[in-house]
Structure formats: C-alpha cells, structure tokens
mmCIF file of the N, C-alpha and C atoms, coordinates in Angstrom:
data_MODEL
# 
_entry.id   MODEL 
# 
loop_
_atom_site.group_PDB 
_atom_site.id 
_atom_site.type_symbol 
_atom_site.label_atom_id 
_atom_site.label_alt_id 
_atom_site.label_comp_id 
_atom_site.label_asym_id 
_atom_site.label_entity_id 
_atom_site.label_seq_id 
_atom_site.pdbx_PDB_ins_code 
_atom_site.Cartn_x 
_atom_site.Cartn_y 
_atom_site.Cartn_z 
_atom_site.occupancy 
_atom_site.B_iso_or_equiv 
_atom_site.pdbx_formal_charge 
_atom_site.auth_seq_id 
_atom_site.auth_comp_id 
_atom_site.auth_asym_id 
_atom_site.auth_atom_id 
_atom_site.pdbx_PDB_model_num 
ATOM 1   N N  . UNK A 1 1  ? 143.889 3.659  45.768 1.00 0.00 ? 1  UNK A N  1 
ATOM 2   C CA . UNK A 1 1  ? 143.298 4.822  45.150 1.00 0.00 ? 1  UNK A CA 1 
ATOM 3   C C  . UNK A 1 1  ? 142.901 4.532  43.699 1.00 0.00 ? 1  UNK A C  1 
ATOM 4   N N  . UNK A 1 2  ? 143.727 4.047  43.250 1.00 0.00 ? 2  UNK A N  1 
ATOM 5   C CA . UNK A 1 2  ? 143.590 3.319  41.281 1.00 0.00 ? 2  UNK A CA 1 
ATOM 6   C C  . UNK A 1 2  ? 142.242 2.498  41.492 1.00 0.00 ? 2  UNK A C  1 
ATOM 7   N N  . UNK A 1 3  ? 142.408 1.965  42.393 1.00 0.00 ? 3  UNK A N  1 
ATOM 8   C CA . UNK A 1 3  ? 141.498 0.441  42.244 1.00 0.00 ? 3  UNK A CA 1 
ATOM 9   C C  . UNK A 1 3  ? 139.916 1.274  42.588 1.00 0.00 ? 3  UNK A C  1 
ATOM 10  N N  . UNK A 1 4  ? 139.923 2.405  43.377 1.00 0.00 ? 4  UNK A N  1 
ATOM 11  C CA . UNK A 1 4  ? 138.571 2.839  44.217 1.00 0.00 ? 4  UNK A CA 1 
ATOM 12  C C  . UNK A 1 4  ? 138.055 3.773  42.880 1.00 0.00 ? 4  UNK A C  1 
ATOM 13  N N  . UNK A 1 5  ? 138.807 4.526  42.227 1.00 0.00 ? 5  UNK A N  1 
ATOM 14  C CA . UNK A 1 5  ? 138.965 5.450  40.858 1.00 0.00 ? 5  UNK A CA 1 
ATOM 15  C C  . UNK A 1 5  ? 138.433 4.693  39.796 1.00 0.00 ? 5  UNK A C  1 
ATOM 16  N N  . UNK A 1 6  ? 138.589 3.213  39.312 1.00 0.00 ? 6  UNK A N  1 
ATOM 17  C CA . UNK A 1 6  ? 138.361 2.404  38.335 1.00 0.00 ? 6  UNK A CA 1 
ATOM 18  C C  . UNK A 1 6  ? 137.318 2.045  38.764 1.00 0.00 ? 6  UNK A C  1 
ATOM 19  N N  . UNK A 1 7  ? 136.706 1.641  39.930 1.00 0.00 ? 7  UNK A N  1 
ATOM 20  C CA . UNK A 1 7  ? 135.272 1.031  40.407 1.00 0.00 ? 7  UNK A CA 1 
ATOM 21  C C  . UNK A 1 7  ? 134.141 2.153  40.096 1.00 0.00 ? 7  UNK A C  1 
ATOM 22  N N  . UNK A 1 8  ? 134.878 3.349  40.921 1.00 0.00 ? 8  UNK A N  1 
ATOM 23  C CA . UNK A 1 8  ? 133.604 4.268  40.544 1.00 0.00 ? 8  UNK A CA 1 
ATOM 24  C C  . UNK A 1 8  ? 133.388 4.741  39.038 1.00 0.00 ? 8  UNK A C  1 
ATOM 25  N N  . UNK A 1 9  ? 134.311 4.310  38.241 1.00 0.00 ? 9  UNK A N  1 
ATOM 26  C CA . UNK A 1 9  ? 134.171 4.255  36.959 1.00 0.00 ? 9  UNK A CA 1 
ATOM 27  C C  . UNK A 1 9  ? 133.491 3.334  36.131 1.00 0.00 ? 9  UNK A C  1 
ATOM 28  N N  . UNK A 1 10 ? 133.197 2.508  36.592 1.00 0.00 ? 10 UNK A N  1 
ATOM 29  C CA . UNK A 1 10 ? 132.794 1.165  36.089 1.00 0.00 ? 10 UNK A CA 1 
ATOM 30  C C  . UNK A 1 10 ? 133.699 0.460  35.419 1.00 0.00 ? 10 UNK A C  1 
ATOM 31  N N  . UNK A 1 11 ? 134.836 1.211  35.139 1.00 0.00 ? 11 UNK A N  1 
ATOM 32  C CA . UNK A 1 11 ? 136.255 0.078  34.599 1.00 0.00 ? 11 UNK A CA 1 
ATOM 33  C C  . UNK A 1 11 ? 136.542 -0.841 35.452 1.00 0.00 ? 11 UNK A C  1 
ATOM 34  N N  . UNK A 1 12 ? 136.337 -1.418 36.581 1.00 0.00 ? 12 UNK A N  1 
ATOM 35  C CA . UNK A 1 12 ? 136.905 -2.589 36.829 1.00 0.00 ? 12 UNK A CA 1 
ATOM 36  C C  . UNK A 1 12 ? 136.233 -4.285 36.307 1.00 0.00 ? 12 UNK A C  1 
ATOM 37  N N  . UNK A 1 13 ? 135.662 -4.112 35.530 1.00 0.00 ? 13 UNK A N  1 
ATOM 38  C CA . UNK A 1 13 ? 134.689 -5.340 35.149 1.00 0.00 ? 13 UNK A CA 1 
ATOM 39  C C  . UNK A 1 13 ? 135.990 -6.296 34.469 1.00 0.00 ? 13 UNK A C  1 
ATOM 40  N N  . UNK A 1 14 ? 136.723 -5.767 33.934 1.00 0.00 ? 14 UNK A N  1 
ATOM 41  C CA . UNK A 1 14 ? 137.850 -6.431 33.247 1.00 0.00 ? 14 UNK A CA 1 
ATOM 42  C C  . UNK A 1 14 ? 139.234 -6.919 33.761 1.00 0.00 ? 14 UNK A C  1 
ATOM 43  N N  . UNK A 1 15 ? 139.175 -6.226 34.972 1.00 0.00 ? 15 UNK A N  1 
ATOM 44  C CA . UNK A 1 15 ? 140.583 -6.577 35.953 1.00 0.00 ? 15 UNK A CA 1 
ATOM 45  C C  . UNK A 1 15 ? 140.538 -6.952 37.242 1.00 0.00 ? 15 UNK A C  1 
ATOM 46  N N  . UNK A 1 16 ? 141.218 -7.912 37.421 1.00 0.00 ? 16 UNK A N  1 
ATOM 47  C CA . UNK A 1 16 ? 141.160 -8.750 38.591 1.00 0.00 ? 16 UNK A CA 1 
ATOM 48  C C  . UNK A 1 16 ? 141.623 -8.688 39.591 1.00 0.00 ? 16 UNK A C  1 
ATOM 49  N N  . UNK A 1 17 ? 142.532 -7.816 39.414 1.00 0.00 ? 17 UNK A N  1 
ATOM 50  C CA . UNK A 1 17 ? 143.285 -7.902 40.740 1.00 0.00 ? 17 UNK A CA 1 
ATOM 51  C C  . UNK A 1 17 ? 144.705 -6.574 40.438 1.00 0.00 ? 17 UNK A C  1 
ATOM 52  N N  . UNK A 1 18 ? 144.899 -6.189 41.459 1.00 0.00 ? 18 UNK A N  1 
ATOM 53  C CA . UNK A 1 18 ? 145.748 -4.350 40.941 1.00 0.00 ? 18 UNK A CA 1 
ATOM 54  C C  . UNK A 1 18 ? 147.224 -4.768 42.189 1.00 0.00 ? 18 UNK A C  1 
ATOM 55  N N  . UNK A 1 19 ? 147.986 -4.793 41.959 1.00 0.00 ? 19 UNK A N  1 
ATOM 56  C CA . UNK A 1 19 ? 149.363 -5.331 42.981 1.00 0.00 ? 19 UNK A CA 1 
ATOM 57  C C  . UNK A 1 19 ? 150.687 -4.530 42.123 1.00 0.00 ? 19 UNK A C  1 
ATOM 58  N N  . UNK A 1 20 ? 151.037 -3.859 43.620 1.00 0.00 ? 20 UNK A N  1 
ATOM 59  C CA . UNK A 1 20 ? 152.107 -3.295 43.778 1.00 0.00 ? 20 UNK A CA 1 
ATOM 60  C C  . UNK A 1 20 ? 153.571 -3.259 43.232 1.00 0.00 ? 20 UNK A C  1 
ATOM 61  N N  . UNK A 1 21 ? 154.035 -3.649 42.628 1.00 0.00 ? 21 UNK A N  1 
ATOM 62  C CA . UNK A 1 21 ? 155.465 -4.013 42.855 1.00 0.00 ? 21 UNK A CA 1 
ATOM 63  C C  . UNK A 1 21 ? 156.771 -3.397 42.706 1.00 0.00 ? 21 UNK A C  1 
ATOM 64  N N  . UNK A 1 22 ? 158.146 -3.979 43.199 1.00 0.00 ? 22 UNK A N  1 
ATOM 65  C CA . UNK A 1 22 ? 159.068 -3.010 43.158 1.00 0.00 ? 22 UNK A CA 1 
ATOM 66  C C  . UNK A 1 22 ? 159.481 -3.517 41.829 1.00 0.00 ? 22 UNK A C  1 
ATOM 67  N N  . UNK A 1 23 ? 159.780 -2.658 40.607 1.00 0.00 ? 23 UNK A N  1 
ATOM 68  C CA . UNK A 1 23 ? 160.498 -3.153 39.738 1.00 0.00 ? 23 UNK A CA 1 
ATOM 69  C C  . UNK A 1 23 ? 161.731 -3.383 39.379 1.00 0.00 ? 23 UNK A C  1 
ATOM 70  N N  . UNK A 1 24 ? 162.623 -3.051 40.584 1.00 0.00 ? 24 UNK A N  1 
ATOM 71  C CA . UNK A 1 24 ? 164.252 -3.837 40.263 1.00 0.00 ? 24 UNK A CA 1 
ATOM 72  C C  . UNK A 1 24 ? 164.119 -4.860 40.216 1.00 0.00 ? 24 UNK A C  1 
ATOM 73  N N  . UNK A 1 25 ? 164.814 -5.764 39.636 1.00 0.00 ? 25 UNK A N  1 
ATOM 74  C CA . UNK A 1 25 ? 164.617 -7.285 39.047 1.00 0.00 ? 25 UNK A CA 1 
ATOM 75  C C  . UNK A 1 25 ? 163.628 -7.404 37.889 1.00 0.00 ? 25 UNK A C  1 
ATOM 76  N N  . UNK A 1 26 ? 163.152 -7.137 37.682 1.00 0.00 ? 26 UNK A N  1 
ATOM 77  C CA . UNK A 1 26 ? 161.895 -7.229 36.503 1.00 0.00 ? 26 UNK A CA 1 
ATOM 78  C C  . UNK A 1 26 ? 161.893 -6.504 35.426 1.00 0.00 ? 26 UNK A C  1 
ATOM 79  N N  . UNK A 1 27 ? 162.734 -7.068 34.363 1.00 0.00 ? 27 UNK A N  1 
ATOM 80  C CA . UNK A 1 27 ? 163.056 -6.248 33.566 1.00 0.00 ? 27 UNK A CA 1 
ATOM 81  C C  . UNK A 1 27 ? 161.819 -5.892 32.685 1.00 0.00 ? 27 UNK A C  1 
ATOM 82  N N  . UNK A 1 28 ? 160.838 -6.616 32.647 1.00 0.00 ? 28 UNK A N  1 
ATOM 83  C CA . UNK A 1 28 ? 159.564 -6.326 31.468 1.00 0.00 ? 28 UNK A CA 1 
ATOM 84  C C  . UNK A 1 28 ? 158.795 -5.225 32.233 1.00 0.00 ? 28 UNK A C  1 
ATOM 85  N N  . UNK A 1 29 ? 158.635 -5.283 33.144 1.00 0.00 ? 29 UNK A N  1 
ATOM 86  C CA . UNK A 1 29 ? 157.863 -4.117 34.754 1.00 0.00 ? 29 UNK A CA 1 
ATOM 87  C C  . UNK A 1 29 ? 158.918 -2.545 34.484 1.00 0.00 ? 29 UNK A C  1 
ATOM 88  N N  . UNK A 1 30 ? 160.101 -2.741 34.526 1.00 0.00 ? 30 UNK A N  1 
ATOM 89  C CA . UNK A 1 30 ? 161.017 -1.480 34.296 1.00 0.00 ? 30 UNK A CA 1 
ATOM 90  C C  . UNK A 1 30 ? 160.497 -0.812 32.914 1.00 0.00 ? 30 UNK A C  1 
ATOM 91  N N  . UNK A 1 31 ? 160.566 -1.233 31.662 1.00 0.00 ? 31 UNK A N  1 
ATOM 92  C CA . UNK A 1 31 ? 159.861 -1.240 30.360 1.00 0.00 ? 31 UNK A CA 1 
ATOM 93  C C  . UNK A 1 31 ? 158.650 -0.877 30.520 1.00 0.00 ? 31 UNK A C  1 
ATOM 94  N N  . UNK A 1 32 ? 157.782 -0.995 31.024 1.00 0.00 ? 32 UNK A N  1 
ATOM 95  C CA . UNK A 1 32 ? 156.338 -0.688 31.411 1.00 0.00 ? 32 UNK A CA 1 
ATOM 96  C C  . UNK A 1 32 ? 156.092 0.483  31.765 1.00 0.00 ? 32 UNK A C  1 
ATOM 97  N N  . UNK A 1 33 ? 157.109 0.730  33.005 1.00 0.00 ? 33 UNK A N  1 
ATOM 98  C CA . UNK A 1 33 ? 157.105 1.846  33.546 1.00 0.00 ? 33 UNK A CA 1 
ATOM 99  C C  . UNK A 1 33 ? 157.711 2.839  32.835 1.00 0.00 ? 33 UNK A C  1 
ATOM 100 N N  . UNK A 1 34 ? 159.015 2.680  32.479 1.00 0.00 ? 34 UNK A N  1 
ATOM 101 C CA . UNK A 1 34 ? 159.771 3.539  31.527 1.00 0.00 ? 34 UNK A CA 1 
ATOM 102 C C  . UNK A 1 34 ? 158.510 4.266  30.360 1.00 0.00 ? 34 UNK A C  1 
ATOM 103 N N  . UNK A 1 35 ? 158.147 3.295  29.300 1.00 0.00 ? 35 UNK A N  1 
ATOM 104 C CA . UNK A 1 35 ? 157.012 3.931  28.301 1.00 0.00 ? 35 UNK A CA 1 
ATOM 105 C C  . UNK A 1 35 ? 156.082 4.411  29.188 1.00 0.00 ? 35 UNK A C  1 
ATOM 106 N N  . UNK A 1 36 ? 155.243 4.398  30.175 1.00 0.00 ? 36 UNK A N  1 
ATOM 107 C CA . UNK A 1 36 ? 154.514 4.835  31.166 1.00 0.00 ? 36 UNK A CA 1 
ATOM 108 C C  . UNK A 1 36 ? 154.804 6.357  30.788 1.00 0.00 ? 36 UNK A C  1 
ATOM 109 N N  . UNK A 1 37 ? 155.985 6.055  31.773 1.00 0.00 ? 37 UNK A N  1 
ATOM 110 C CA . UNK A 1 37 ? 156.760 7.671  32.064 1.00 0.00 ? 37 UNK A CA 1 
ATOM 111 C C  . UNK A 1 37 ? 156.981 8.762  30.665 1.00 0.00 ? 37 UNK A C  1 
ATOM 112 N N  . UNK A 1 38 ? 157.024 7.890  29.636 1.00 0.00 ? 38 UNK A N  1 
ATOM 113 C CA . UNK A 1 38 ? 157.714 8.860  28.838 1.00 0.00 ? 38 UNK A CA 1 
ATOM 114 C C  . UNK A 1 38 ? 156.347 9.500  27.927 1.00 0.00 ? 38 UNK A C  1 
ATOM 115 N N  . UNK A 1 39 ? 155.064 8.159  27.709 1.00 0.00 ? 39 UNK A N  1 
ATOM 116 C CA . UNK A 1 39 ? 153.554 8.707  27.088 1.00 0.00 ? 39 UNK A CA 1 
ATOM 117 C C  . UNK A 1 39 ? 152.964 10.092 28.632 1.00 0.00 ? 39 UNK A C  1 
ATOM 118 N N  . UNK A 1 40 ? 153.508 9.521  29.632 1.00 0.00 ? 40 UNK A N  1 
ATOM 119 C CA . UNK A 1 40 ? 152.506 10.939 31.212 1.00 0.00 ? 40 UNK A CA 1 
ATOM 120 C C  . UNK A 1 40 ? 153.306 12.046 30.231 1.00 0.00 ? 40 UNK A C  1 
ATOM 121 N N  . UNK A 1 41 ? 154.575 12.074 30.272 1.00 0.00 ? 41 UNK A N  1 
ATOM 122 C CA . UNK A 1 41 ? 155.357 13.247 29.835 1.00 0.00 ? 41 UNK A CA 1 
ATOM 123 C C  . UNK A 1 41 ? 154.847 14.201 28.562 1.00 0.00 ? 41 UNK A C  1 
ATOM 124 N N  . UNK A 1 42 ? 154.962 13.168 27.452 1.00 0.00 ? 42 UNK A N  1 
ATOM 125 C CA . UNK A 1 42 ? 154.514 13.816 26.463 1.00 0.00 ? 42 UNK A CA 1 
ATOM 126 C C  . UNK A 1 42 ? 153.168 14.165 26.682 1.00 0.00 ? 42 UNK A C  1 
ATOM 127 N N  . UNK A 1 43 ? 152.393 13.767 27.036 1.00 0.00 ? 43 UNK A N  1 
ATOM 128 C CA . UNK A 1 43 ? 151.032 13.967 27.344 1.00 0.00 ? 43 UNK A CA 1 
ATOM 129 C C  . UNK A 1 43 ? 150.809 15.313 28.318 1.00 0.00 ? 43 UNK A C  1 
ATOM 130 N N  . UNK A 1 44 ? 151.590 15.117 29.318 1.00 0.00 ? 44 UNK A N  1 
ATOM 131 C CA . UNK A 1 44 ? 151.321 16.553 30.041 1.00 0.00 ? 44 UNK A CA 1 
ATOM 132 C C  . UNK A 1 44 ? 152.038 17.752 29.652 1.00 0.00 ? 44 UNK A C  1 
ATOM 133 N N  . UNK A 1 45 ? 153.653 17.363 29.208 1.00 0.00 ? 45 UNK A N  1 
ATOM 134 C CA . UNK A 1 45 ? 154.378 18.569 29.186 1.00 0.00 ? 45 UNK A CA 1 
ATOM 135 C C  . UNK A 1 45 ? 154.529 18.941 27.497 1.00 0.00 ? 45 UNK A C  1 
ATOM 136 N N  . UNK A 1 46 ? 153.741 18.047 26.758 1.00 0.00 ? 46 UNK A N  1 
ATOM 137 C CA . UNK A 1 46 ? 153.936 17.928 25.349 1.00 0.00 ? 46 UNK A CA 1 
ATOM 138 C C  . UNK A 1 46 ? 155.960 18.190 24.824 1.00 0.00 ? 46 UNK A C  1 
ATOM 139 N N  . UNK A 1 47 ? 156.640 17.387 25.585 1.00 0.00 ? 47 UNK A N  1 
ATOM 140 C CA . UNK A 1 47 ? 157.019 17.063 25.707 1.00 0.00 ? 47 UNK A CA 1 
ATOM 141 C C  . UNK A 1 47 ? 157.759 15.331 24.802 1.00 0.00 ? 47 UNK A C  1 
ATOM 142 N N  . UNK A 1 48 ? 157.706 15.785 23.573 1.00 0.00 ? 48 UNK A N  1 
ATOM 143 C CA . UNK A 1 48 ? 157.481 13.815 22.813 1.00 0.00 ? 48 UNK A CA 1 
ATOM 144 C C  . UNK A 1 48 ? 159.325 13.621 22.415 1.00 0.00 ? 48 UNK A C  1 
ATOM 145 N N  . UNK A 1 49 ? 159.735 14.477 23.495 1.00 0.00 ? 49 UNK A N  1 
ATOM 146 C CA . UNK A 1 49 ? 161.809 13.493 22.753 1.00 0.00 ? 49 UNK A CA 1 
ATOM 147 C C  . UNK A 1 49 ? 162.098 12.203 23.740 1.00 0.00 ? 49 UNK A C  1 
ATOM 148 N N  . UNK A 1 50 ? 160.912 12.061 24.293 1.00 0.00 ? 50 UNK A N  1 
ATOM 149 C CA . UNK A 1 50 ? 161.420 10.372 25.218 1.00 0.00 ? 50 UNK A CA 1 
ATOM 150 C C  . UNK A 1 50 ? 160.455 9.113  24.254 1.00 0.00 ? 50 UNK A C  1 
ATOM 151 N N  . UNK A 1 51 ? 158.824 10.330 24.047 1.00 0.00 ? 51 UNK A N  1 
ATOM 152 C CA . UNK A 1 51 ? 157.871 8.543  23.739 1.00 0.00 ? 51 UNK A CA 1 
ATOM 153 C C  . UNK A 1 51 ? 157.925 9.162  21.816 1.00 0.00 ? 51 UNK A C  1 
ATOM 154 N N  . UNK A 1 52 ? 158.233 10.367 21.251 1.00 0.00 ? 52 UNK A N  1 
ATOM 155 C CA . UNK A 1 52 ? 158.524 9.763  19.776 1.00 0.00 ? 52 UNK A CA 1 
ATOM 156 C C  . UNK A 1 52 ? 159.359 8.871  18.958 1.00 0.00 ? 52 UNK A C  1 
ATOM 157 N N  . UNK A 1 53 ? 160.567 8.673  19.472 1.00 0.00 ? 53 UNK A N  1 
ATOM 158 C CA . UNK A 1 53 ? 161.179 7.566  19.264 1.00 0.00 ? 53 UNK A CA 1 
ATOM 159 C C  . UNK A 1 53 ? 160.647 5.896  19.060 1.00 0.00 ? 53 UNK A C  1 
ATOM 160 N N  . UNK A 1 54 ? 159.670 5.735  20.275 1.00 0.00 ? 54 UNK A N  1 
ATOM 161 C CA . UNK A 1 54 ? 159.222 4.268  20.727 1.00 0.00 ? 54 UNK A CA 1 
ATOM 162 C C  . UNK A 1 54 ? 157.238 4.482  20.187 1.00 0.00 ? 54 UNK A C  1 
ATOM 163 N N  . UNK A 1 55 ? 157.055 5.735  19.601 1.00 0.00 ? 55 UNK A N  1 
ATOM 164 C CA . UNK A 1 55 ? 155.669 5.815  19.777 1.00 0.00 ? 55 UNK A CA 1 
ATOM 165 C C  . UNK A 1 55 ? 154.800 4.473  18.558 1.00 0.00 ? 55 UNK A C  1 
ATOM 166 N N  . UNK A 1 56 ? 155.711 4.359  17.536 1.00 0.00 ? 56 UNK A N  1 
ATOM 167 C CA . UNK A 1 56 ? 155.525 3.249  16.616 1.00 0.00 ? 56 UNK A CA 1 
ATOM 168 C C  . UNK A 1 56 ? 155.255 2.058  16.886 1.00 0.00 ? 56 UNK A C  1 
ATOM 169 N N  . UNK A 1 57 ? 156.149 1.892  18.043 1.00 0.00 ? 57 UNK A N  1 
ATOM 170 C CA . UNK A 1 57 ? 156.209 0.385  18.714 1.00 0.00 ? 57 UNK A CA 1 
ATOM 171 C C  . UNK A 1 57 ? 155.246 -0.126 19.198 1.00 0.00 ? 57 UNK A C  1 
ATOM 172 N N  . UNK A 1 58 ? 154.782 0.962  20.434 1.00 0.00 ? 58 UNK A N  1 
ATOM 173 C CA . UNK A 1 58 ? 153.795 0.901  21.250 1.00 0.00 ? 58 UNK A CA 1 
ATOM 174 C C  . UNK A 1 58 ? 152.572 1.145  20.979 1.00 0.00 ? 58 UNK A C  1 
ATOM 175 N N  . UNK A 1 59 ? 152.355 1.941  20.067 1.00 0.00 ? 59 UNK A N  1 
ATOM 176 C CA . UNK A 1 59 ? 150.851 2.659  19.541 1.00 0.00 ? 59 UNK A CA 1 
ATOM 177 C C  . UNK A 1 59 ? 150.147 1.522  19.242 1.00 0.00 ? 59 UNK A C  1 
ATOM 178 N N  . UNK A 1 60 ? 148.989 1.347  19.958 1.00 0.00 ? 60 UNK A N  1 
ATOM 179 C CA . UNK A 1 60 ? 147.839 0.309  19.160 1.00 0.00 ? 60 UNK A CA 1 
ATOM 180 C C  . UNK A 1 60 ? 146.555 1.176  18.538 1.00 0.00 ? 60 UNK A C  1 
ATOM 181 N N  . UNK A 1 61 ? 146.471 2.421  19.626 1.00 0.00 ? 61 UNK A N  1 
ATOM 182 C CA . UNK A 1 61 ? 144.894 3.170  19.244 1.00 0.00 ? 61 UNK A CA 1 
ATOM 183 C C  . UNK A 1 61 ? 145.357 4.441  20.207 1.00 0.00 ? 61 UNK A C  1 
ATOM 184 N N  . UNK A 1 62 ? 145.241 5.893  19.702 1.00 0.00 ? 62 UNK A N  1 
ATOM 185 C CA . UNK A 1 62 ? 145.207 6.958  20.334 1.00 0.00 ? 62 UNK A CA 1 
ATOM 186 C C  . UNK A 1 62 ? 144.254 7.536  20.076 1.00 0.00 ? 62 UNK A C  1 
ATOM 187 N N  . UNK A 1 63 ? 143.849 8.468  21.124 1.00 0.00 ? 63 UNK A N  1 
ATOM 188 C CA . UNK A 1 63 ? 142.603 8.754  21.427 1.00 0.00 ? 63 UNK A CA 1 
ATOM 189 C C  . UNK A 1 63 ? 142.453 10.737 21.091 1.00 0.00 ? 63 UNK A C  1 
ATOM 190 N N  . UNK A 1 64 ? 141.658 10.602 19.963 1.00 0.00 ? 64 UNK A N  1 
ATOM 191 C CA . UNK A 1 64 ? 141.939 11.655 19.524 1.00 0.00 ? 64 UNK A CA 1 
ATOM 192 C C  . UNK A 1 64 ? 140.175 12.389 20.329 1.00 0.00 ? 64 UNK A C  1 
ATOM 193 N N  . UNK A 1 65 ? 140.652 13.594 20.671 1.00 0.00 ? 65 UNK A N  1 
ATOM 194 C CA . UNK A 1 65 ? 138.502 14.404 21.417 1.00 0.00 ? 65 UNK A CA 1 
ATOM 195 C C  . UNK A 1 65 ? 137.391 13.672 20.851 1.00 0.00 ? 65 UNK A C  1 
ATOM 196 N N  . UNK A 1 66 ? 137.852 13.516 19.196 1.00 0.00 ? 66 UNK A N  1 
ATOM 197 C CA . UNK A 1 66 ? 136.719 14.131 18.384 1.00 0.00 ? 66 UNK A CA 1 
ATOM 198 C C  . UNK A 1 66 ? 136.045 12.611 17.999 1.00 0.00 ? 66 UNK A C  1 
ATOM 199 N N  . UNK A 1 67 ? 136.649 11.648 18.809 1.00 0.00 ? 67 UNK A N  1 
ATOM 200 C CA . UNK A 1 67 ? 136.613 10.131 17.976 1.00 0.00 ? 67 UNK A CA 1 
ATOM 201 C C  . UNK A 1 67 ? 135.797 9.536  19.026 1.00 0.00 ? 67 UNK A C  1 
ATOM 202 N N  . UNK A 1 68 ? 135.626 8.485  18.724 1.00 0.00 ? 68 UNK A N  1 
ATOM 203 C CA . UNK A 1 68 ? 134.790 7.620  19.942 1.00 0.00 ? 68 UNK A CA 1 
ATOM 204 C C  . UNK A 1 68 ? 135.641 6.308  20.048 1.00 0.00 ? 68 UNK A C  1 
ATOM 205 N N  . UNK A 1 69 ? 136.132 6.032  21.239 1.00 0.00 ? 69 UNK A N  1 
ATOM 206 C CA . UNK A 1 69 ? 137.076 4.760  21.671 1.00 0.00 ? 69 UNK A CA 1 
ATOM 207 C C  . UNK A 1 69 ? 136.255 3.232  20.851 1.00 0.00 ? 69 UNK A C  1 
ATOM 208 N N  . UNK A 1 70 ? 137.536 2.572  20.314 1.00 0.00 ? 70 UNK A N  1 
ATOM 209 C CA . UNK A 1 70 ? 137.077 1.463  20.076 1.00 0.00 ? 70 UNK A CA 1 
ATOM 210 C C  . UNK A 1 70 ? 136.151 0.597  20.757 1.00 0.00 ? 70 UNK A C  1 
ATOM 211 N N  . UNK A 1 71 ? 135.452 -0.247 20.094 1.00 0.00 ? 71 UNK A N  1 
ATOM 212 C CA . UNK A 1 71 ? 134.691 -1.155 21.024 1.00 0.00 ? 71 UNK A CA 1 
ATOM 213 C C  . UNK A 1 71 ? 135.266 -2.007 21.419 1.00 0.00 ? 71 UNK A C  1 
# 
C-alpha cells in the first residue's frame, strides 16, 4: 500500500526497495519505530510528552503550511 501511495506520488524516484520487518532483535529498527510513534502522536493527537523530549535530536527540517519544503 506505502509503495503503490509513493508511486502515484511520484516519490518513489529515490527509493529502492520498501521491506517489511519484525523489529525484535534490531535495536536501531525499534528506535525508528519508537520516534515514528511518538512524531504520528504528537502530530495527530497534539499530544508532544513522548516526541518533546527527543524533538532536538531528531529534528532536521519541519514543515511548517506556510513554507515551501527544502530542495
């Protein structure tokens, strides 16, 4: 569904390949998911006591209406 969503978007020009995985064992994949979970949260339920803590860490570029995404 991700992969059919990104095509009809024209985002897939940059990614190669989209795979599944379980993340027990993988501790960098658990981390991924974890910040995942905690930016959906704040984002939907505005909600920020999981990703304000870590938002420093992680922040490279947020996407404010009024701005136009980096090139």
């Amino acid at each position: 569904m991700l992969k059919r969503q990104l095509k009809a978007s024209g985002n897939m020009e940059s990614i190669k390949r989209i795979a599944a995985r379980r993340s027990q064992g993988e501790d960098a994949l658990q981390v991924a998911d974890m910040v995942a979970g905690a930016i959906l949260r704040s984002v939907t339920t505005e909600d920020h006591s999981w990703y304000g803590p870590i938002r420093g860490k992680v922040m490279l570029w947020e996407y404010v209406c009024d701005e136009s995404p980096p090139s």
